[in-house]
BAFI-429408 format. One line per 5 residues: for each residue x, y, z of N, C-alpha, C. Coordinates in nm, 2 decimals. Layout:
// residues N
X:Y:Z:X:Y:Z:X:Y:Z; ... .
This chain:
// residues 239
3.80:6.04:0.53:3.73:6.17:0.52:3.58:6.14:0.51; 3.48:6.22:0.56:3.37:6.22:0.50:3.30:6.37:0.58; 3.21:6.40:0.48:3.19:6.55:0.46:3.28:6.66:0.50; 3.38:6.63:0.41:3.50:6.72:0.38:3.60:6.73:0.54; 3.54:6.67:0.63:3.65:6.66:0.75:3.66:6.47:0.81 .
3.78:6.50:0.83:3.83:6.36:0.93:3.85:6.37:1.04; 3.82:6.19:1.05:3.88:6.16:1.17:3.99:6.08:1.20; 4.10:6.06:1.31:4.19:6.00:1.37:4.14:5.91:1.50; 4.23:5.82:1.41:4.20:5.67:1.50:4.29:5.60:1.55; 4.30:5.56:1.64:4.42:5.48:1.69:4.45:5.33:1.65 .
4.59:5.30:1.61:4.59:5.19:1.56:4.68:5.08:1.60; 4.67:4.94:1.56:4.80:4.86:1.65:4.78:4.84:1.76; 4.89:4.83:1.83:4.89:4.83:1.98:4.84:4.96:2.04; 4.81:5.09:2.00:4.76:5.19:2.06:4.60:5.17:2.08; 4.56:5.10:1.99:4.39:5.00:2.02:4.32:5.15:1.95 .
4.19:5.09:1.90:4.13:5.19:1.80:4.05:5.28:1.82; 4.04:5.35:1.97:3.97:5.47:1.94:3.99:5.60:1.90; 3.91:5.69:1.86:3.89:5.76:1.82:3.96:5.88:1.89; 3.97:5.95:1.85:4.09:6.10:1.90:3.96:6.23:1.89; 3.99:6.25:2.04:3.88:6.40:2.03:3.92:6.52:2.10 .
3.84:6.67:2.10:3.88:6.75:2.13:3.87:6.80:2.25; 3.92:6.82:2.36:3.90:6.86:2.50:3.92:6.95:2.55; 3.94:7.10:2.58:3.98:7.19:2.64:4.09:7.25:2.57; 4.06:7.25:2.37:4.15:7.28:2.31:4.23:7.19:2.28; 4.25:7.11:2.36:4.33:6.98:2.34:4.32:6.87:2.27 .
4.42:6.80:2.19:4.37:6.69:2.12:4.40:6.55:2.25; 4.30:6.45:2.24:4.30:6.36:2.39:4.24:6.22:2.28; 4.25:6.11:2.33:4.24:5.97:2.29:4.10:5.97:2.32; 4.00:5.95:2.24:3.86:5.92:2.31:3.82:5.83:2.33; 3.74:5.76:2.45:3.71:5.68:2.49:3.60:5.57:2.38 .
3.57:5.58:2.30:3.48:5.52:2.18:3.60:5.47:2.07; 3.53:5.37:2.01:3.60:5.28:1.88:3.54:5.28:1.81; 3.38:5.30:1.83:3.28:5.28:1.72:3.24:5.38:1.58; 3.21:5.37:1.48:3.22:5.47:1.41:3.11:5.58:1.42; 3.11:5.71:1.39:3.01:5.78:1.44:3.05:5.90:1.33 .
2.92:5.96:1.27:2.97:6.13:1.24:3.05:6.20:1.32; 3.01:6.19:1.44:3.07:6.29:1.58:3.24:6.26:1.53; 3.27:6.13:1.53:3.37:6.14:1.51:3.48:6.22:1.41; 3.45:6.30:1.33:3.47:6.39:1.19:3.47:6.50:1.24; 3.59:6.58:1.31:3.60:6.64:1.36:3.73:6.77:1.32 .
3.80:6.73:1.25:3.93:6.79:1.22:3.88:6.87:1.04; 3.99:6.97:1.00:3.96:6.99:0.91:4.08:7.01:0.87; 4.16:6.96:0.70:4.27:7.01:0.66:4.27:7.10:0.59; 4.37:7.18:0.56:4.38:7.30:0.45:4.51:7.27:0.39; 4.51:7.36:0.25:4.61:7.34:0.16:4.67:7.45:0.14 .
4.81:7.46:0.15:4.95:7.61:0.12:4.84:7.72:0.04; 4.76:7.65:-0.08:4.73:7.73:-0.18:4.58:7.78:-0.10; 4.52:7.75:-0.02:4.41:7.78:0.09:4.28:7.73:-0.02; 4.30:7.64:-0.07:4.21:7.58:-0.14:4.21:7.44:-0.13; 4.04:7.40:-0.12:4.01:7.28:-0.04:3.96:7.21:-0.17 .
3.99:7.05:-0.18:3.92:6.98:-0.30:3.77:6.90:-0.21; 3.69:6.97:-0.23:3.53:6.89:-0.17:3.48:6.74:-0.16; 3.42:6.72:-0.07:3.44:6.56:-0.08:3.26:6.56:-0.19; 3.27:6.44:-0.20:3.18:6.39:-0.34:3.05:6.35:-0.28; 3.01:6.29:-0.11:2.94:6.26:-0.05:2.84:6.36:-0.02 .
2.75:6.36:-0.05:2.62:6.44:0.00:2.48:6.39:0.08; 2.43:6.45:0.20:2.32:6.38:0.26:2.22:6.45:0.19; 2.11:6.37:0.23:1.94:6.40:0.23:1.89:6.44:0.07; 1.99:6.42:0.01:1.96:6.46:-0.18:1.97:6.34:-0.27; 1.94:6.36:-0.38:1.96:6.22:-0.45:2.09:6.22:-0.51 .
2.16:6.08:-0.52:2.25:6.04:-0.59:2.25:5.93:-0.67; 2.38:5.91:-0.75:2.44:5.78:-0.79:2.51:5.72:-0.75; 2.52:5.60:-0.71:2.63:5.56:-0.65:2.69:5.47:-0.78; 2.80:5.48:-0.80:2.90:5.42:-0.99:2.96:5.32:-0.90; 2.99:5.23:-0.96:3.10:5.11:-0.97:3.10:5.06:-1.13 .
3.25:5.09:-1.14:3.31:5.05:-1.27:3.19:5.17:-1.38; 3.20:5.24:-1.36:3.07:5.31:-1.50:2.93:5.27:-1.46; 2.90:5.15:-1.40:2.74:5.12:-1.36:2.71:5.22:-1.31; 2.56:5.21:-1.28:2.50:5.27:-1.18:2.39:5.16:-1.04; 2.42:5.15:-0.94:2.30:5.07:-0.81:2.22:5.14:-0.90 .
2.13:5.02:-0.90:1.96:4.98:-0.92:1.89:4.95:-0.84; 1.75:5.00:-0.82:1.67:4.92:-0.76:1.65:4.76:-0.78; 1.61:4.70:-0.72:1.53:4.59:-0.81:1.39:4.60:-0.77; 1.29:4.50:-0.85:1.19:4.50:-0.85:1.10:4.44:-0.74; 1.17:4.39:-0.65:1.13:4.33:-0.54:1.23:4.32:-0.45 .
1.16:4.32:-0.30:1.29:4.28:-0.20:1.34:4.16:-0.16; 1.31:4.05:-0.26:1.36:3.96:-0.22:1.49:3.95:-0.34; 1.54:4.04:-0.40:1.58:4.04:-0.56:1.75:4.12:-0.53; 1.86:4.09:-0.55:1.96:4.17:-0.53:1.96:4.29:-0.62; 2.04:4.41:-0.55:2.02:4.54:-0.61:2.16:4.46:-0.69 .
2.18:4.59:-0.81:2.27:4.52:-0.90:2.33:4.67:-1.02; 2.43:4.72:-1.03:2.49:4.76:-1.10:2.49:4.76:-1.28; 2.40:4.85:-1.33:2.33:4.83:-1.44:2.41:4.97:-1.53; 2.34:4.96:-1.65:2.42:5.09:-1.75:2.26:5.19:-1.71; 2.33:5.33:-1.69:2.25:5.43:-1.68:2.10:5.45:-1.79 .
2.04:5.47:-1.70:1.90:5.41:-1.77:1.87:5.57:-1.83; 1.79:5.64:-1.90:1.83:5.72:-2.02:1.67:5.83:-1.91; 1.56:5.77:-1.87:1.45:5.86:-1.80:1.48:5.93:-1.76; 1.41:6.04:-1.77:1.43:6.11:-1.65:1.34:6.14:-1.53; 1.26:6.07:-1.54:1.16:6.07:-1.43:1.17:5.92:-1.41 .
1.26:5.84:-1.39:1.33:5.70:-1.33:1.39:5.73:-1.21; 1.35:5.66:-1.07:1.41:5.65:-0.97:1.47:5.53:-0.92; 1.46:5.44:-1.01:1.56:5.30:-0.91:1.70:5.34:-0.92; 1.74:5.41:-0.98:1.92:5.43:-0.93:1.93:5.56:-0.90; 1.83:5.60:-0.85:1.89:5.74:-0.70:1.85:5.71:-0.58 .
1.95:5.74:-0.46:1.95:5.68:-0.38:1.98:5.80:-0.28; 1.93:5.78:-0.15:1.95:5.88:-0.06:1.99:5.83:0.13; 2.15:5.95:0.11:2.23:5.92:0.22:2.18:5.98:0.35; 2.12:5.90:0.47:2.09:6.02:0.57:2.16:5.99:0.67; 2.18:6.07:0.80:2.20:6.06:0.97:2.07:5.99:1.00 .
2.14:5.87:1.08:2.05:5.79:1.15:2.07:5.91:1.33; 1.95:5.95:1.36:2.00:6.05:1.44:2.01:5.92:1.60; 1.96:5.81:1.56:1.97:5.74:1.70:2.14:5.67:1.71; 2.18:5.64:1.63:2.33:5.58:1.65:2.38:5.73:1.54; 2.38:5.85:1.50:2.44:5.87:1.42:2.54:5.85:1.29 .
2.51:5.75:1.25:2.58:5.65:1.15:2.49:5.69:1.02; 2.52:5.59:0.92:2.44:5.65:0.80:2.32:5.55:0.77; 2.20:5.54:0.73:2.11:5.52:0.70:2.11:5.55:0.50; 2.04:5.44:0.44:2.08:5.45:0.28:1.92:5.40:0.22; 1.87:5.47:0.16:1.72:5.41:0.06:1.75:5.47:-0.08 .
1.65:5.40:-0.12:1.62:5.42:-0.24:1.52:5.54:-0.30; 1.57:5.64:-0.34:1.46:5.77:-0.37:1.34:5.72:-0.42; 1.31:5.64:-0.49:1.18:5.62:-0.54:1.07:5.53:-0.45; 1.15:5.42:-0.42:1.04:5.36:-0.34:1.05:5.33:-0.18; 1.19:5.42:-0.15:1.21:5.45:-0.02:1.23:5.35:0.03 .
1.27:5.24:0.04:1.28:5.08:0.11:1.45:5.14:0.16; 1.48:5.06:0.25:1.63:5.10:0.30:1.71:4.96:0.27; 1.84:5.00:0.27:1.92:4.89:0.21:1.93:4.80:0.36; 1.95:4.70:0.37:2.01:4.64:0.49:2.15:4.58:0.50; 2.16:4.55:0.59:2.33:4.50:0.59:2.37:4.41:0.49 .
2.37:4.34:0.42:2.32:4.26:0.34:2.37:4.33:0.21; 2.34:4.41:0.22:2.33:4.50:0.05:2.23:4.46:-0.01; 2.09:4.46:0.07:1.99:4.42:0.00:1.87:4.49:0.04; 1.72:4.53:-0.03:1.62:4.59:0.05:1.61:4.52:0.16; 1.59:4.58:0.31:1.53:4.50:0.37:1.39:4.48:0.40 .
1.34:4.36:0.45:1.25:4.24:0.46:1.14:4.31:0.59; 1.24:4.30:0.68:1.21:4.30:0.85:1.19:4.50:0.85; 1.14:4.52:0.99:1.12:4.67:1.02:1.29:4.72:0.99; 1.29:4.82:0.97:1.38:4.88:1.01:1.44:4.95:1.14; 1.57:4.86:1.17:1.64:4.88:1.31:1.78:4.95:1.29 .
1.80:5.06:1.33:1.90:5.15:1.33:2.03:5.08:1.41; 1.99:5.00:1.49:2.14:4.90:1.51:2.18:4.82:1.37; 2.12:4.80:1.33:2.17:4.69:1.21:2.15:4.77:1.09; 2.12:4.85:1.06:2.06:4.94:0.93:2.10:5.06:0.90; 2.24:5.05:0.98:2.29:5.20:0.98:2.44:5.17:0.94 .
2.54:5.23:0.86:2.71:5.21:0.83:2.75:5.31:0.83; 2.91:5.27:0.83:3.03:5.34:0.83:3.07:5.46:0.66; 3.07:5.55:0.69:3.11:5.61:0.56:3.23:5.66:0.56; 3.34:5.60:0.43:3.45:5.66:0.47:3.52:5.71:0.33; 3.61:5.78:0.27:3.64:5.85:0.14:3.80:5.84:0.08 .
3.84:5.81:0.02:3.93:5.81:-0.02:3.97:5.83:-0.15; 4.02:5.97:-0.24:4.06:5.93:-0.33:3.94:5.95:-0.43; 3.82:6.03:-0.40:3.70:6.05:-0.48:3.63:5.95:-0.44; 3.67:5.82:-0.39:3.56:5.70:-0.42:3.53:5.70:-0.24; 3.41:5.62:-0.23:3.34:5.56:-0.07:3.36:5.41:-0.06 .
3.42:5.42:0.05:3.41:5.29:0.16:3.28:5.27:0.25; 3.20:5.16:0.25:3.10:5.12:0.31:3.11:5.03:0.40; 3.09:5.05:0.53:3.13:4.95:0.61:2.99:4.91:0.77; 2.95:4.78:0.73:2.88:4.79:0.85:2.93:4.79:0.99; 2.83:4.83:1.08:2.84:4.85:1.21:2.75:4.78:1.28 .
2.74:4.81:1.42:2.65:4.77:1.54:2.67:4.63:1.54; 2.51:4.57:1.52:2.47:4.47:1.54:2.51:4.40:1.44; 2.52:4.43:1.34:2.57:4.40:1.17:2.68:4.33:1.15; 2.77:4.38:1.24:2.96:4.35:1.22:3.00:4.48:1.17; 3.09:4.44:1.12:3.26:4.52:1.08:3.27:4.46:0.88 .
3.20:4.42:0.83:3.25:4.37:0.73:3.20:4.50:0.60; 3.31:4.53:0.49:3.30:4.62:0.41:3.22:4.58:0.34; 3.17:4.61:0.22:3.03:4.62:0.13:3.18:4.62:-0.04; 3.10:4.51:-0.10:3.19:4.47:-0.20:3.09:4.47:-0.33; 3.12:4.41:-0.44:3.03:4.36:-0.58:3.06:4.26:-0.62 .
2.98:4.15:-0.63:3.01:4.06:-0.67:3.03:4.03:-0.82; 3.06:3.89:-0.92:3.13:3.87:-1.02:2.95:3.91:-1.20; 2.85:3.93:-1.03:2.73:3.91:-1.14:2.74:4.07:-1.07; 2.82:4.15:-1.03:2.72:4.33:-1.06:2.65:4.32:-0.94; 2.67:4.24:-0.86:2.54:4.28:-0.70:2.58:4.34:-0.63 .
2.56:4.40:-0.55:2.60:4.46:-0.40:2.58:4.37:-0.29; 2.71:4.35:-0.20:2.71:4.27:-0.11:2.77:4.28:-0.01; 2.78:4.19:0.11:2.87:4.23:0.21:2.99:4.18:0.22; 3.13:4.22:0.30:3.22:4.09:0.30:3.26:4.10:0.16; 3.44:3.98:0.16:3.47:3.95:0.05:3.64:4.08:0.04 .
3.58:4.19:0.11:3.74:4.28:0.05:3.76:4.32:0.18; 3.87:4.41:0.25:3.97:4.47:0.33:3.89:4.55:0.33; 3.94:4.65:0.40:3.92:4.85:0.41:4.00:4.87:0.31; 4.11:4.83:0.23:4.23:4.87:0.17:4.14:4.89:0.01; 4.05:4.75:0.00:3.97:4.71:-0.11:3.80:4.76:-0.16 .
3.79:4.85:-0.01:3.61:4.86:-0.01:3.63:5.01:-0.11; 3.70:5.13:-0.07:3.69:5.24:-0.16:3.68:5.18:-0.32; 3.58:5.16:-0.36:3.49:5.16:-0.48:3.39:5.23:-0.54; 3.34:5.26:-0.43:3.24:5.33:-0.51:3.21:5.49:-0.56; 3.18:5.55:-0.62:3.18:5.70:-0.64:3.02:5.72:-0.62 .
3.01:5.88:-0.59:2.90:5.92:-0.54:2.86:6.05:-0.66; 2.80:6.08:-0.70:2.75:6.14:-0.81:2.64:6.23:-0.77; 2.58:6.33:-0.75:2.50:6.41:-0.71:2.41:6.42:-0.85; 2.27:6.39:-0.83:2.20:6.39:-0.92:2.20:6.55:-0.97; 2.19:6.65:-0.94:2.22:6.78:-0.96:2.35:6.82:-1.06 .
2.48:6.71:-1.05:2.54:6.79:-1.12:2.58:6.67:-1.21; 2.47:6.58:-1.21:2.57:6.48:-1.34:2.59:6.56:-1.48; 2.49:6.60:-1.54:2.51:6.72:-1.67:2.65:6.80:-1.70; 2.69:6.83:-1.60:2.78:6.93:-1.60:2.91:6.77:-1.59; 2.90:6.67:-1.47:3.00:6.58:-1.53:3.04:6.52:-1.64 .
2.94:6.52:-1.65:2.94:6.40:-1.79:2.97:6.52:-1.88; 2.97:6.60:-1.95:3.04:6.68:-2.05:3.21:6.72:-2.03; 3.20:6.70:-1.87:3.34:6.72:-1.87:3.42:6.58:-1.92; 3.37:6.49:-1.86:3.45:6.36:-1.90:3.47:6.34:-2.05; 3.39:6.40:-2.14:3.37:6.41:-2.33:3.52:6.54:-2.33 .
3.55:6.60:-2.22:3.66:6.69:-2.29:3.75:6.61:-2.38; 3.82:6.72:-2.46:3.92:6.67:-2.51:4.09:6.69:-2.50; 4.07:6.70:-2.35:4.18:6.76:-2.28:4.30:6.81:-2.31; 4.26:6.92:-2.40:4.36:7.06:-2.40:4.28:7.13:-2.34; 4.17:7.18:-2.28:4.10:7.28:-2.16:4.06:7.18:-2.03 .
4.05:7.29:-1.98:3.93:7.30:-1.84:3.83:7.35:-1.83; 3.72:7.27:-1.85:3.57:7.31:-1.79:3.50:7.28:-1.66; 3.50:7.42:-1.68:3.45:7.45:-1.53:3.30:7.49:-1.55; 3.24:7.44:-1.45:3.06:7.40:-1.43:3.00:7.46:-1.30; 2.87:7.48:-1.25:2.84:7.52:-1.14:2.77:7.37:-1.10 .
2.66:7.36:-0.96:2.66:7.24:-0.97:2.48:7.20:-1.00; 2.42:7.31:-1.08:2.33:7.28:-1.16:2.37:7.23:-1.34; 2.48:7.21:-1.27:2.53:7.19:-1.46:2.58:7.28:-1.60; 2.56:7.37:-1.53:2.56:7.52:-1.62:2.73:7.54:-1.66; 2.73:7.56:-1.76:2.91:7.63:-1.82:2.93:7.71:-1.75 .
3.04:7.77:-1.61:3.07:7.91:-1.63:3.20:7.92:-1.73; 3.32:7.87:-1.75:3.43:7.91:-1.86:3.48:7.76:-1.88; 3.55:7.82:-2.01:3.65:7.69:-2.09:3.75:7.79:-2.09; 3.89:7.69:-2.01:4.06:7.81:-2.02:4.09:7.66:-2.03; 4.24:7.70:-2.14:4.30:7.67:-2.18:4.41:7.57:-2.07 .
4.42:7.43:-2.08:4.51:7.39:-1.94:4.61:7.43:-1.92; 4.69:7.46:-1.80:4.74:7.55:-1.71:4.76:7.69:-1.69; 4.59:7.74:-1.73:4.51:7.87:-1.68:4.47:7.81:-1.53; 4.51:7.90:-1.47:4.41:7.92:-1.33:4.23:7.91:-1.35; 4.17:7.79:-1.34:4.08:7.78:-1.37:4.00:7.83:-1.31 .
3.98:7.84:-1.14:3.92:7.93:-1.08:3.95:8.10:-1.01; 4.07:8.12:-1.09:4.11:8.25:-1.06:3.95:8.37:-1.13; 3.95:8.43:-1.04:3.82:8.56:-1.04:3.73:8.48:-0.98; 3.68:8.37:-0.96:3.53:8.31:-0.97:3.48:8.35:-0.82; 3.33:8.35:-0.86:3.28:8.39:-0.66:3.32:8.24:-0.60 .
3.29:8.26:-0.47:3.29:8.15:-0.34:3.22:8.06:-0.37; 3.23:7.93:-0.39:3.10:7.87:-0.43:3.19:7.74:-0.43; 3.10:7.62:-0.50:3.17:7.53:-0.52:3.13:7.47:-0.69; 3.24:7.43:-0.71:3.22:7.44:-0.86:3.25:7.30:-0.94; 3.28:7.24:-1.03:3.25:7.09:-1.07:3.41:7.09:-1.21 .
3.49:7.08:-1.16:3.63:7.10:-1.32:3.68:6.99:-1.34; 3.71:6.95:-1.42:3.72:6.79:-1.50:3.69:6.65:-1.35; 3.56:6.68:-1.32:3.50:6.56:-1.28:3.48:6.56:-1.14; 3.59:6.70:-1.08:3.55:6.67:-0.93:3.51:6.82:-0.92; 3.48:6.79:-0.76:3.42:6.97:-0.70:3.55:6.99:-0.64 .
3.55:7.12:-0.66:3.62:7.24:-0.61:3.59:7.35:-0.52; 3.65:7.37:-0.43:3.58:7.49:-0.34:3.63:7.64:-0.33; 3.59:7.71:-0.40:3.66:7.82:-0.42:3.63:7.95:-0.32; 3.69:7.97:-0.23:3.66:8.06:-0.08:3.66:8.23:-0.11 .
């Protein structure tokens, strides 16, 4: 999954590309490479309620492993590194910003404060920035992100090492979903939910704001407008 729709891929002996839409029709597409374009399908649920994916472009986030938060580091010769939540609020080494590389459509990843882009590596890079080698795969499972390089880069997932770094290589696709994405906008409202003391459900908007506490197995978003909403930890899409 990524931004709340998927794609199908061919696998095994059917060889890996990508499945697209043609005259209404679903058809084998001639591409393997990973692309937004490719995110094309959308599921629904009996109850016509969608659970939102966690990934957001062009805004600031967190990206968590294990409770850490990615850090900047203080130089680019320096591995970024998984640290305890730093308390500022006007601190930018651990928000980070997801964009469309509009030349390969793939994803592009910096640092909100000092804007340096990650390189394949899992590290700032050094050299100009080149969209064949500086762009990855985004993929969702289960609340958490898979990171996977492309192009010129390779195929190898994005892992952490035993010291807290970000790195390349080392795990499967099976192994890369680690990391969680956190929207700097609605950490407030998460983080109080995770202190419940789970006999309720709180439910949050995604500036962080209370709208109700019901009782667990109340319809938590029964009445609420359309919107999307934040209830023990994840978003919700209420139509």
């Amino acid at each position: 999954m990524f931004m709340n729709k998927y794609a199908v891929q061919n696998a095994q002996s059917a060889g890996t590309n990508y499945w697209v839409i043609s005259n209404n029709r679903i058809n084998k597409g001639s591409s393997n490479v990973w692309s937004t374009d490719n995110y094309i399908f959308t599921l629904d649920y009996l109850d016509g309620k969608l659970y939102s994916s966690s990934f957001v472009l062009n805004e600031p986030v967190y990206i968590i492993y294990q409770g850490k938060y990615l850090t900047a580091s203080a130089s680019k010769a320096q591995a970024l590194t998984f640290k305890n939540k730093k308390k500022s609020a006007t601190d930018k080494t651990q928000l980070w910003i997801f964009s469309i590389d509009t030349t390969t459509k793939r994803i592009k990843l910096v640092n909100a404060g000092n804007k340096y882009y990650v390189n394949e590596k899992g590290v700032f890079g050094t050299n100009a920035y080149y969209p064949s080698w500086n762009t990855y795969g985004i993929r969702e499972r289960n609340g958490k992100i898979s990171i996977q390089n492309q192009g010129d880069a390779g195929t190898e997932f994005w892992s952490v090492s035993t010291a807290n770094a970000l790195q390349k290589g080392g795990v499967s696709e099976d192994q890369s979903y680690i990391f969680q994405i956190v929207p700097k906008s609605a950490t407030t409202g998460i983080s109080t939910i995770r202190n419940s003391n789970g006999t309720t459900d709180t439910v949050y908007n995604l500036n962080g704001q209370l709208v109700r506490t019901v009782v667990k197995g109340t319809p938590a978003t029964e009445g609420l407008s359309s919107g999307i909403y934040v209830i023990n930890g994840r978003k919700v899409v209420v139509k």
